[in-house]
Biopython code that builds the backbone (N, CA, C, O; Angstrom):
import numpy as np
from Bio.PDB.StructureBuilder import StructureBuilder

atoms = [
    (1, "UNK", "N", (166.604, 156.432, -135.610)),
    (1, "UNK", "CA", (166.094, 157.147, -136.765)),
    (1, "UNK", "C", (164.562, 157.139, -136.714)),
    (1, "UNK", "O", (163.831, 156.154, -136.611)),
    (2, "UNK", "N", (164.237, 158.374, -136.801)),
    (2, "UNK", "CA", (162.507, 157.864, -136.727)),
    (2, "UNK", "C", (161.731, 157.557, -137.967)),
    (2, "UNK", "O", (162.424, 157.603, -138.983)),
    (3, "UNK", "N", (160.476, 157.256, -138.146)),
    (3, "UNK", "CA", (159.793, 156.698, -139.268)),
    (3, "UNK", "C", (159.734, 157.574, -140.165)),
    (3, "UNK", "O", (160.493, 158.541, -140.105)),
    (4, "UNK", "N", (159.057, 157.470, -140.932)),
    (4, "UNK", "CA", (158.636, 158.334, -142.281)),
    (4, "UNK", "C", (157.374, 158.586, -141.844)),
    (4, "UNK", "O", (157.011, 157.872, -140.909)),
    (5, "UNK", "N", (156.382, 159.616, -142.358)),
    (5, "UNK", "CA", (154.836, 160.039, -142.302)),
    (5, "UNK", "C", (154.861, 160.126, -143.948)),
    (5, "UNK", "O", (155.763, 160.234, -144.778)),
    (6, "UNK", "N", (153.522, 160.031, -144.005)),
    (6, "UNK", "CA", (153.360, 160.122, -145.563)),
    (6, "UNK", "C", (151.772, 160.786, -145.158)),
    (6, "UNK", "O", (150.979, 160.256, -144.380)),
    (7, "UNK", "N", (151.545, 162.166, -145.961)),
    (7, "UNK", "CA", (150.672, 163.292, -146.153)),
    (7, "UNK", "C", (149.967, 163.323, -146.982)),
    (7, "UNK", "O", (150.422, 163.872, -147.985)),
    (8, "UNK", "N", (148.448, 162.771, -147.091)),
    (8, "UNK", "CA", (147.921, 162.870, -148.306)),
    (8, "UNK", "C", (146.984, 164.404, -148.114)),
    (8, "UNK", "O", (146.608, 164.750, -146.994)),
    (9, "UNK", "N", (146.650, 165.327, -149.500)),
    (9, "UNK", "CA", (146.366, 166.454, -149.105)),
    (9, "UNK", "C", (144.724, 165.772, -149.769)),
    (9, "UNK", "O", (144.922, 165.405, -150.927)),
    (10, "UNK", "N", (143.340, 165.547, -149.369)),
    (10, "UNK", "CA", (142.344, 165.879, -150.247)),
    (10, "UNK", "C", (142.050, 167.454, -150.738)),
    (10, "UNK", "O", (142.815, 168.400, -150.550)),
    (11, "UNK", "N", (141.206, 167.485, -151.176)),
    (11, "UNK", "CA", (140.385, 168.267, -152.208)),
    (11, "UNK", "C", (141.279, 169.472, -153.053)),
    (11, "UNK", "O", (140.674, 170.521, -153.275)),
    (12, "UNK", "N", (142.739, 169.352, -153.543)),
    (12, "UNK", "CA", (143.437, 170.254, -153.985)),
    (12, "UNK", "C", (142.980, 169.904, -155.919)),
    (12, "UNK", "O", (143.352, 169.003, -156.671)),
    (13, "UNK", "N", (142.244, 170.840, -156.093)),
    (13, "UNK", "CA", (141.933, 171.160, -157.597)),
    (13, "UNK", "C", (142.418, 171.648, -158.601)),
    (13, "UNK", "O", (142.010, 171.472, -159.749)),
    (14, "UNK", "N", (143.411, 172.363, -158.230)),
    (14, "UNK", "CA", (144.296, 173.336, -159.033)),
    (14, "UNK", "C", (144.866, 172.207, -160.246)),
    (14, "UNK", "O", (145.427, 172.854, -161.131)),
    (15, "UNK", "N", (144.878, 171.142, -160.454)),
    (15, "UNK", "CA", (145.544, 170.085, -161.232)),
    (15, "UNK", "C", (144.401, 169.203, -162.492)),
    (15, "UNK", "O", (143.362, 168.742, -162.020)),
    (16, "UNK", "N", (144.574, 169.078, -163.536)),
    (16, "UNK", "CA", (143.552, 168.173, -164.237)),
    (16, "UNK", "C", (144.001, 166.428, -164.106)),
    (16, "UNK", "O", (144.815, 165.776, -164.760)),
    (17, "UNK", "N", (142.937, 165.964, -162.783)),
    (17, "UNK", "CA", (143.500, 164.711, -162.348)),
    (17, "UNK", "C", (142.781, 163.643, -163.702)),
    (17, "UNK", "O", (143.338, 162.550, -163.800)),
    (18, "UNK", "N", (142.029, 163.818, -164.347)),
    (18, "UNK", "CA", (141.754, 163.004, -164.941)),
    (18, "UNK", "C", (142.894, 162.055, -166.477)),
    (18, "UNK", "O", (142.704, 161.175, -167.316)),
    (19, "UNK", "N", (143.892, 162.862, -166.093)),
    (19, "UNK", "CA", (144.860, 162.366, -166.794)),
    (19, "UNK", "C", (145.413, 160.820, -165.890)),
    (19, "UNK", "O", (145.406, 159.663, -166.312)),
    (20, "UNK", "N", (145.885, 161.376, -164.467)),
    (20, "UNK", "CA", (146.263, 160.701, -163.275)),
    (20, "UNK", "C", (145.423, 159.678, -163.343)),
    (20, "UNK", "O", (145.983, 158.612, -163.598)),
    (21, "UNK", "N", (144.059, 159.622, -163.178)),
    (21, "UNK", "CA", (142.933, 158.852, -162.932)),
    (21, "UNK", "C", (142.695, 157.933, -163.872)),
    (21, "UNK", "O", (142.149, 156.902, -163.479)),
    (22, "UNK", "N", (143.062, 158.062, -165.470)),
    (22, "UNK", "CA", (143.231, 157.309, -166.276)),
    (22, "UNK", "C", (144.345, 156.194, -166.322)),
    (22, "UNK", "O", (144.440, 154.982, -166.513)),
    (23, "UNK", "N", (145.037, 157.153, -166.072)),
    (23, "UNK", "CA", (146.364, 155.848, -165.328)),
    (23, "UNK", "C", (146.111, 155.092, -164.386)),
    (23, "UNK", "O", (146.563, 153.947, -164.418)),
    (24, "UNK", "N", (145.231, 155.581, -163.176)),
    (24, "UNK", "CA", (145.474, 154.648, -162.247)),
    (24, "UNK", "C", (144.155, 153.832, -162.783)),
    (24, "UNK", "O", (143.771, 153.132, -161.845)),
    (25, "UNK", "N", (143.318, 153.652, -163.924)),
    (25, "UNK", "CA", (142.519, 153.315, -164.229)),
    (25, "UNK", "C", (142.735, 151.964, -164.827)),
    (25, "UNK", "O", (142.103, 150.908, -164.808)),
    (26, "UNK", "N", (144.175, 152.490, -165.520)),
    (26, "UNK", "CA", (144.881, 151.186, -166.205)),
    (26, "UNK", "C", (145.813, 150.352, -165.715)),
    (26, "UNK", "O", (146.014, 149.210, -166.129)),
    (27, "UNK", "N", (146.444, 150.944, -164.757)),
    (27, "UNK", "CA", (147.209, 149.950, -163.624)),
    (27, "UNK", "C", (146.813, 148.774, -163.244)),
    (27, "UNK", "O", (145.669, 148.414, -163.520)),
    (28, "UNK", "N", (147.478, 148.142, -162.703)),
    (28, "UNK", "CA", (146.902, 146.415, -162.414)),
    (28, "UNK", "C", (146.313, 146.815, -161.086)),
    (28, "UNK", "O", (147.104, 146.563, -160.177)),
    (29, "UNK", "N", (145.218, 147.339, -160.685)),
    (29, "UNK", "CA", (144.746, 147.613, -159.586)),
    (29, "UNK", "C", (143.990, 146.237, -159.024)),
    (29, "UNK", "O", (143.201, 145.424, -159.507)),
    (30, "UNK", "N", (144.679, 146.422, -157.701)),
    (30, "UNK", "CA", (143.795, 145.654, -156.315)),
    (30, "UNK", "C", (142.538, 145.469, -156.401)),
    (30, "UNK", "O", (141.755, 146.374, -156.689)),
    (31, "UNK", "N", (142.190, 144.246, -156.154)),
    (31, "UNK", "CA", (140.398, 144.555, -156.069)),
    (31, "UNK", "C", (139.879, 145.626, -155.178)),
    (31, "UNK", "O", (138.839, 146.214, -155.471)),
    (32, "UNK", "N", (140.447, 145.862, -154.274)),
    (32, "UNK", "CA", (139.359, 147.005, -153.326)),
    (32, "UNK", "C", (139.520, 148.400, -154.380)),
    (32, "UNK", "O", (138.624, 149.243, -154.436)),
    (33, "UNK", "N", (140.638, 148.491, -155.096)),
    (33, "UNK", "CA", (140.353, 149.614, -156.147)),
    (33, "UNK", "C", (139.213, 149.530, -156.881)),
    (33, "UNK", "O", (138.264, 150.312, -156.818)),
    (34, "UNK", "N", (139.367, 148.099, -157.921)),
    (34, "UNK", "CA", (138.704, 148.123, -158.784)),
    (34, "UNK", "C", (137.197, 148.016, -157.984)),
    (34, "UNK", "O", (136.376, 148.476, -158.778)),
    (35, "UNK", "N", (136.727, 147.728, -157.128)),
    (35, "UNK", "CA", (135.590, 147.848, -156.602)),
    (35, "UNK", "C", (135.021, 148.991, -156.702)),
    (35, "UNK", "O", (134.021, 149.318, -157.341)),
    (36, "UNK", "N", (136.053, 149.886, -155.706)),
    (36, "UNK", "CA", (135.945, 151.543, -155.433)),
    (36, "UNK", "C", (135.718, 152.450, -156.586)),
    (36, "UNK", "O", (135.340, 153.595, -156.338)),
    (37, "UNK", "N", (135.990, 151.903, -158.408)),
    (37, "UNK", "CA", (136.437, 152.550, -159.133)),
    (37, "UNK", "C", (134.778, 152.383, -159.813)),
    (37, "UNK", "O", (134.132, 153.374, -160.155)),
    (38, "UNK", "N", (134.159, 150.712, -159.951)),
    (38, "UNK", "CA", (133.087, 150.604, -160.597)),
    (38, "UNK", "C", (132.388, 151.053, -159.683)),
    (38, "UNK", "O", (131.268, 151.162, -160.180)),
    (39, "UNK", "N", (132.339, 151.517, -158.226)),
    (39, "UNK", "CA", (131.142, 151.659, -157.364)),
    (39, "UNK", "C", (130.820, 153.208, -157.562)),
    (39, "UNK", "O", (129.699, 153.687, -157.394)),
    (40, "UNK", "N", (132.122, 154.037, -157.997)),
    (40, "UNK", "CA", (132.200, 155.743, -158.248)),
    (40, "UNK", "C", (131.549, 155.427, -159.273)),
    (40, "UNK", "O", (130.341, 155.240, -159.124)),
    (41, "UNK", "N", (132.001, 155.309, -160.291)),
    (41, "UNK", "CA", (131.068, 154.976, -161.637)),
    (41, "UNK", "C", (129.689, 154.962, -161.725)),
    (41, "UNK", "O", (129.032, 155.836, -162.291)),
    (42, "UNK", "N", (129.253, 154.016, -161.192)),
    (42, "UNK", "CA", (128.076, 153.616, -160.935)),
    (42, "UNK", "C", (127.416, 154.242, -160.150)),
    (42, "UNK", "O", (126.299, 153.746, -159.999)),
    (43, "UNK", "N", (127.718, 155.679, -159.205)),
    (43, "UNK", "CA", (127.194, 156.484, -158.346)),
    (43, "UNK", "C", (127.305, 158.122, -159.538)),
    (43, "UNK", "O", (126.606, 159.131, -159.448)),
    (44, "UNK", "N", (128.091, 157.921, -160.249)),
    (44, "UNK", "CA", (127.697, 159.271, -161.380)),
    (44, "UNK", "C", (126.854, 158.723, -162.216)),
    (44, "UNK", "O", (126.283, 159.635, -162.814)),
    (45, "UNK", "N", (126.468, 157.659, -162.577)),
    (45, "UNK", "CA", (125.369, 157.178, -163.640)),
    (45, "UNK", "C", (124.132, 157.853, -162.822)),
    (45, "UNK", "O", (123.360, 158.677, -163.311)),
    (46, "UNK", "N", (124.076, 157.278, -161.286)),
    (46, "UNK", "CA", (122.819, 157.609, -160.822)),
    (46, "UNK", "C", (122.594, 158.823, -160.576)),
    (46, "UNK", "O", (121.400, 159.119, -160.619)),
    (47, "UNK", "N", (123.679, 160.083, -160.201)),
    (47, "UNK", "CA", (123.516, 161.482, -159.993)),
    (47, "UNK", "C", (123.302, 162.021, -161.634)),
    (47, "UNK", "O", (122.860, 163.166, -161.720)),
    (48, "UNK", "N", (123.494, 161.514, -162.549)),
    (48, "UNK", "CA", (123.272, 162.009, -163.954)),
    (48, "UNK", "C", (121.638, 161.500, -164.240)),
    (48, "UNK", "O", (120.756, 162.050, -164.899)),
    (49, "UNK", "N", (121.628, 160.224, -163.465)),
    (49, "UNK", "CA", (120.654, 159.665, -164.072)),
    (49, "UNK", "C", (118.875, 160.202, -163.514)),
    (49, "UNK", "O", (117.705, 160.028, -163.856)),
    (50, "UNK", "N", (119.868, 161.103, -162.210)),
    (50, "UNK", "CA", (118.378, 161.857, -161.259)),
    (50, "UNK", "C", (118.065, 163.756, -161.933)),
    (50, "UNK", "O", (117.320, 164.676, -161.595)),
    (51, "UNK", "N", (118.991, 163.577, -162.873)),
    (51, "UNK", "CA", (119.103, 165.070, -163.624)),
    (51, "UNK", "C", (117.822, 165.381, -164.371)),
    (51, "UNK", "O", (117.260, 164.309, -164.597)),
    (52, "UNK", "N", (117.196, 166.299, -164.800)),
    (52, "UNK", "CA", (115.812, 166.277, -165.605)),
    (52, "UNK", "C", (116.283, 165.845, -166.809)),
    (52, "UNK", "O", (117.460, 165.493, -166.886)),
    (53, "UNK", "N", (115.428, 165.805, -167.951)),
    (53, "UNK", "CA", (115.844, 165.061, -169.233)),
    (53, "UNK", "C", (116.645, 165.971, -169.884)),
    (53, "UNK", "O", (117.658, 165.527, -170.425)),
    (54, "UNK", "N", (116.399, 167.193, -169.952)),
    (54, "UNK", "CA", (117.093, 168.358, -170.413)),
    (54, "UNK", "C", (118.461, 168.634, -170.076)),
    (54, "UNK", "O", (119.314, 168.836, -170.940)),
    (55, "UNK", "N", (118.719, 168.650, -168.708)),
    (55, "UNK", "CA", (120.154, 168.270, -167.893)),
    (55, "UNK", "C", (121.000, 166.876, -168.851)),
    (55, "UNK", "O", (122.011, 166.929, -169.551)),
    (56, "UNK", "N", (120.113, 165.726, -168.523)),
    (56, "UNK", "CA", (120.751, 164.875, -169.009)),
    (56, "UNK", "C", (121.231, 165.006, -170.508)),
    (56, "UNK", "O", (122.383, 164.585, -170.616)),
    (57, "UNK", "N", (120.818, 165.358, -171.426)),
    (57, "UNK", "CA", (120.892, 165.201, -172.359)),
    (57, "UNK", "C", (122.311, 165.855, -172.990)),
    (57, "UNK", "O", (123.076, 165.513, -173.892)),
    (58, "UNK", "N", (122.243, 167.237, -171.818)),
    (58, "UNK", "CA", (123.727, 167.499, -172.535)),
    (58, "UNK", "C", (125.205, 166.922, -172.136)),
    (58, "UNK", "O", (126.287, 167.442, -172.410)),
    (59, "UNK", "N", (124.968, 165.722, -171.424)),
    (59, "UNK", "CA", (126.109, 164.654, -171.325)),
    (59, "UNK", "C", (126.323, 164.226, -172.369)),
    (59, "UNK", "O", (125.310, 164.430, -173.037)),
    (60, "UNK", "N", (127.171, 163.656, -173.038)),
    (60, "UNK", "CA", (127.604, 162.577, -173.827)),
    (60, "UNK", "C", (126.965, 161.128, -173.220)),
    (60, "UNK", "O", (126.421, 160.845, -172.152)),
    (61, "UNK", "N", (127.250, 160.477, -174.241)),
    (61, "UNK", "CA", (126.282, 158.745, -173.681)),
    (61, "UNK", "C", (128.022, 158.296, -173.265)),
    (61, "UNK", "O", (129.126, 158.565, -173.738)),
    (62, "UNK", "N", (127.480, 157.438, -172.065)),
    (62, "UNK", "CA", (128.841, 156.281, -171.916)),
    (62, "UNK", "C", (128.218, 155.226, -170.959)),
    (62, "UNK", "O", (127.029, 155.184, -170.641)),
    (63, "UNK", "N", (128.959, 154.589, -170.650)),
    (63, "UNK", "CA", (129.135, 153.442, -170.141)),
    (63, "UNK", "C", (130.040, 152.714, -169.446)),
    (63, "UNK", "O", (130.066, 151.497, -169.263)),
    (64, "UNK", "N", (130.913, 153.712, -169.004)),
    (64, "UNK", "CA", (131.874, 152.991, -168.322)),
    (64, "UNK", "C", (132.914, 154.820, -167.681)),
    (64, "UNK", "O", (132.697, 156.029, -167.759)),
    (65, "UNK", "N", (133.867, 154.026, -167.177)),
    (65, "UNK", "CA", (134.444, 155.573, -166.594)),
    (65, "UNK", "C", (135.969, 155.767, -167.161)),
    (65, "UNK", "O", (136.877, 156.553, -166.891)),
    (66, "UNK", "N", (135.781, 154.415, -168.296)),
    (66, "UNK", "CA", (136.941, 155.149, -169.443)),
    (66, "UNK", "C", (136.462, 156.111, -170.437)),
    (66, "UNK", "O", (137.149, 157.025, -170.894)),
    (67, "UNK", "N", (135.019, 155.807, -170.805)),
    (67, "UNK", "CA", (134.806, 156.572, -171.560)),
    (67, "UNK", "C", (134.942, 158.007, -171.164)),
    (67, "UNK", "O", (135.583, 158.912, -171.698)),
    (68, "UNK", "N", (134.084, 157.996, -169.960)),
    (68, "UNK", "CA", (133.902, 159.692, -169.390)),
    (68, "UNK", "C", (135.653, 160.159, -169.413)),
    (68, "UNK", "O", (135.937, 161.346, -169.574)),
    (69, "UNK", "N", (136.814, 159.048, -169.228)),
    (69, "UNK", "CA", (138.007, 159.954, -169.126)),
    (69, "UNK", "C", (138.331, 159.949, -170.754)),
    (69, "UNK", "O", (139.311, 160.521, -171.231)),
    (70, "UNK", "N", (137.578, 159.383, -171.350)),
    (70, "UNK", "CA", (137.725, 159.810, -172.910)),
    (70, "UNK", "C", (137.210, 160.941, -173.426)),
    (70, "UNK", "O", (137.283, 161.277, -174.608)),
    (71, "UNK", "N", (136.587, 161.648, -172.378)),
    (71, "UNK", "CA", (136.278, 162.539, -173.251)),
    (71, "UNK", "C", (137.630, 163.755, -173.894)),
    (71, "UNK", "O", (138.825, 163.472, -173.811)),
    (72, "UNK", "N", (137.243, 164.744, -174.352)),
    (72, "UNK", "CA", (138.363, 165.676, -174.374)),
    (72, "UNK", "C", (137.757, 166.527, -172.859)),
    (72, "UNK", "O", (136.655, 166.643, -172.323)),
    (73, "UNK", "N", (139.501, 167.129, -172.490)),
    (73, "UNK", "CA", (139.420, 167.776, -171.128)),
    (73, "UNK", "C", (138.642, 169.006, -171.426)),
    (73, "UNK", "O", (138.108, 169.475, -170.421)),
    (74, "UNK", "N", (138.383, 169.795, -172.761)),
    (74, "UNK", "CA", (137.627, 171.076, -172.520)),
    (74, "UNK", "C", (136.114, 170.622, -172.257)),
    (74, "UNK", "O", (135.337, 171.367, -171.659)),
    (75, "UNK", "N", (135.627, 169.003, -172.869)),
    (75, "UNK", "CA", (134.061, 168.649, -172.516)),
    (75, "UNK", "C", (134.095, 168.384, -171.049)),
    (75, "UNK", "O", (132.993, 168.562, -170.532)),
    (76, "UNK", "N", (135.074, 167.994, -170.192)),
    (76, "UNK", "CA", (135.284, 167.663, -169.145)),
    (76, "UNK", "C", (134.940, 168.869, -168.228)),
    (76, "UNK", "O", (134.328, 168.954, -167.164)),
    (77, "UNK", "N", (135.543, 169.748, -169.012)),
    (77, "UNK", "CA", (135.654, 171.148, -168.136)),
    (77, "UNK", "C", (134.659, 171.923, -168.364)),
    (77, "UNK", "O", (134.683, 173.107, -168.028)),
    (78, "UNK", "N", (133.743, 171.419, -168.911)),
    (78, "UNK", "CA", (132.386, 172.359, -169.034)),
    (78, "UNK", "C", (131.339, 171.337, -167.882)),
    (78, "UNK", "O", (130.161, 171.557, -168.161)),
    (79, "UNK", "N", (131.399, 170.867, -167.339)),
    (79, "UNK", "CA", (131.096, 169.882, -165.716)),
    (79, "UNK", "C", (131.503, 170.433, -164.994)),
    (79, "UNK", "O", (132.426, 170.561, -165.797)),
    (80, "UNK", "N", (131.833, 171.024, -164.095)),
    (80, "UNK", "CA", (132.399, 171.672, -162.864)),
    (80, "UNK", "C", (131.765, 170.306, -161.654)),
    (80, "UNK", "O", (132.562, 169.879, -160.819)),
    (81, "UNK", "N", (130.596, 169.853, -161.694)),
    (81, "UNK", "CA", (130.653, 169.078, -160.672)),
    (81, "UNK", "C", (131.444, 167.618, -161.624)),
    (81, "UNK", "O", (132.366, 167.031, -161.057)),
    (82, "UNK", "N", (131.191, 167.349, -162.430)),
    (82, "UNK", "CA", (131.903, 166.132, -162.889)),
    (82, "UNK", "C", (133.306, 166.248, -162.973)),
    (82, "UNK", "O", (134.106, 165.347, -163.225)),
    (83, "UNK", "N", (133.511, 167.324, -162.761)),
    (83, "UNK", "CA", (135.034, 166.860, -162.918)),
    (83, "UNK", "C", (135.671, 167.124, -161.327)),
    (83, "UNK", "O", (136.674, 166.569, -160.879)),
    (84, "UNK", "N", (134.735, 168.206, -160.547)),
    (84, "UNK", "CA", (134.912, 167.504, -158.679)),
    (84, "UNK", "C", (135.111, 166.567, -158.581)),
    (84, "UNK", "O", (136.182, 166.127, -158.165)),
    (85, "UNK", "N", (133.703, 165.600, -159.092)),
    (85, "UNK", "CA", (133.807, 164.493, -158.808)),
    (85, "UNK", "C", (134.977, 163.633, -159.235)),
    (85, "UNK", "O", (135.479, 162.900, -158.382)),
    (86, "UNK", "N", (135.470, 163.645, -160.478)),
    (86, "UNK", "CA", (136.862, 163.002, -160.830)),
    (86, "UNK", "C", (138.087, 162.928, -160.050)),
    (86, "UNK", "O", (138.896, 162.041, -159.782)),
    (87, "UNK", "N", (137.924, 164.381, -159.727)),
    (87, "UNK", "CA", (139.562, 164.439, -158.792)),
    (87, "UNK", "C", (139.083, 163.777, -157.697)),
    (87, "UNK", "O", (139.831, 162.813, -157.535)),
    (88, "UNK", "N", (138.122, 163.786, -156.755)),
    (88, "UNK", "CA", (138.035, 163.172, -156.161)),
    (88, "UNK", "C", (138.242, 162.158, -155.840)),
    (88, "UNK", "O", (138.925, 161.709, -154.919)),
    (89, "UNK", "N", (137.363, 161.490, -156.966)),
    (89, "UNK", "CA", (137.507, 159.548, -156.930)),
    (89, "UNK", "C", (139.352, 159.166, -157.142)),
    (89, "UNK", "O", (139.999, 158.225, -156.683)),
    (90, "UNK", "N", (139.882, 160.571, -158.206)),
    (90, "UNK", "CA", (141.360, 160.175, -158.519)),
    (90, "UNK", "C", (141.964, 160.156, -157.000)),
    (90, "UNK", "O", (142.739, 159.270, -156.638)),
    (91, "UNK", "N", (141.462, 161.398, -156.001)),
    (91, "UNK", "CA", (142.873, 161.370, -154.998)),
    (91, "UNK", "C", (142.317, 160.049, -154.067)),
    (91, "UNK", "O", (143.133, 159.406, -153.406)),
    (92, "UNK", "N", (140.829, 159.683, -154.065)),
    (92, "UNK", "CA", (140.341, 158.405, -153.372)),
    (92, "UNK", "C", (141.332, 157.118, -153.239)),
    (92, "UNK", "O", (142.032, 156.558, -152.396)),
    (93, "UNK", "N", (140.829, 156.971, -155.021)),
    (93, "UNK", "CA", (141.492, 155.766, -155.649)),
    (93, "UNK", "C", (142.906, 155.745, -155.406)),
    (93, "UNK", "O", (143.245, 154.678, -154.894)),
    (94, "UNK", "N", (143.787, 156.496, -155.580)),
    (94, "UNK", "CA", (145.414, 157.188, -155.218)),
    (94, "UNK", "C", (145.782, 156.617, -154.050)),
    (94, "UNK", "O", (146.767, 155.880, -154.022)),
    (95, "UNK", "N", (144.855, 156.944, -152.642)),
    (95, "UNK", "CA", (144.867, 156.521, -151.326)),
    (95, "UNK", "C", (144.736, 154.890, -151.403)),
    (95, "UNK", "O", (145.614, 154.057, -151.175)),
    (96, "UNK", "N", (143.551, 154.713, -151.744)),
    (96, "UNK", "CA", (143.030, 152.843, -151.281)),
    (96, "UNK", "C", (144.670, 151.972, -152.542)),
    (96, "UNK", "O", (145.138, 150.854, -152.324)),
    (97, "UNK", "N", (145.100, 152.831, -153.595)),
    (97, "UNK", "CA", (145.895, 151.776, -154.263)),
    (97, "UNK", "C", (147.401, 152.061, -153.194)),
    (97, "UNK", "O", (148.278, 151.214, -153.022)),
    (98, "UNK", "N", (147.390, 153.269, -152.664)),
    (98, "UNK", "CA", (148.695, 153.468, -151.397)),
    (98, "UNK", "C", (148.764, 152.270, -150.174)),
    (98, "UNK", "O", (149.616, 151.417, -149.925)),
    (99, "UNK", "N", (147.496, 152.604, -149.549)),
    (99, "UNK", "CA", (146.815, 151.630, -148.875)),
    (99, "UNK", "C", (147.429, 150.618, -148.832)),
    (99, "UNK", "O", (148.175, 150.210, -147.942)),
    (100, "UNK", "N", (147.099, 150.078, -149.960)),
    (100, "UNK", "CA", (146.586, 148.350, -150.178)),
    (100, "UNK", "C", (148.309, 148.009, -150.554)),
    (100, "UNK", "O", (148.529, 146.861, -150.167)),
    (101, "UNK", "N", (149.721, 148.699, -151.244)),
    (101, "UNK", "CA", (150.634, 148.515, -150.809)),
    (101, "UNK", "C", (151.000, 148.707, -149.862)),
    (101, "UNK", "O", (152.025, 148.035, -149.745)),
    (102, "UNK", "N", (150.759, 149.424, -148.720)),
    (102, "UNK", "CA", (151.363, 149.307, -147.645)),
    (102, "UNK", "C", (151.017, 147.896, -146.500)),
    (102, "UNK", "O", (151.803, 147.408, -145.688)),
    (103, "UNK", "N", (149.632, 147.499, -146.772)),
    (103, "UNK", "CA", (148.737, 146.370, -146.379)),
    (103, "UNK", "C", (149.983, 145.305, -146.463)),
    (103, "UNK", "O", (150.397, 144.781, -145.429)),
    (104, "UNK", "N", (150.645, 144.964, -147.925)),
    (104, "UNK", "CA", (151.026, 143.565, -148.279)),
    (104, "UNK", "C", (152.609, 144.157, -147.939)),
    (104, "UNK", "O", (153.412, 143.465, -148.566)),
    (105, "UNK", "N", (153.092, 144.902, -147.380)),
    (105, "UNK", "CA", (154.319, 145.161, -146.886)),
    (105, "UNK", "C", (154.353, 143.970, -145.534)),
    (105, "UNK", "O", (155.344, 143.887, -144.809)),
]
sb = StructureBuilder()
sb.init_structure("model")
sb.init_model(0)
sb.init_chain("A")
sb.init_seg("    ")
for serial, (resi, resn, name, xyz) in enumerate(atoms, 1):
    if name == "N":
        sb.init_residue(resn, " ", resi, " ")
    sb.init_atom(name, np.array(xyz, "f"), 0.0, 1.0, " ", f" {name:<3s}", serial, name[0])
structure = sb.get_structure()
């Protein structure tokens, strides 16, 4: 019998992952997640934070990357790069928490 393959697709957008991403936000995640999760975080503070003051300002304030998935999805969806960036980190994070079960198999 031969093995299984398992197919991860990146950059498919058609979906609002930040629902997904909230979940896997709250899951009992692995440290290499939770690493991966405050290090994304902490890399949109600094791309927001290199924005002119005017840019910045029309963010909402937060502090963390529950908040940003707190926002409502239509403030979400007025970001086109912030919310790239979301699915992203979601199908990232998706992979390293796949990963890291297959690791302790």
């Amino acid at each position: 019998m031969g093995s299984q393959i398992q197919i991860y697709l990146f950059g498919d957008q058609t979906f609002d992952a930040t629902v997904k991403l909230r979940d896997l936000c709250r899951s009992n995640a692995p440290p290499i997640l939770e690493s991966f999760l405050g290090k994304a975080y902490y890399q949109i503070r600094t791309e927001i934070g290199q924005l002119s003051a005017r840019e910045r300002e029309s963010y909402p304030r937060f502090s963390s990357l529950h908040d940003i998935l707190s926002w409502e999805r239509t403030h979400i969806a007025n970001y086109p790069a912030l919310q790239s960036a979301l699915t992203c980190i979601y199908q990232l994070g998706e992979f390293i928490r796949s990963a890291d079960s297959w690791i302790k198999r």
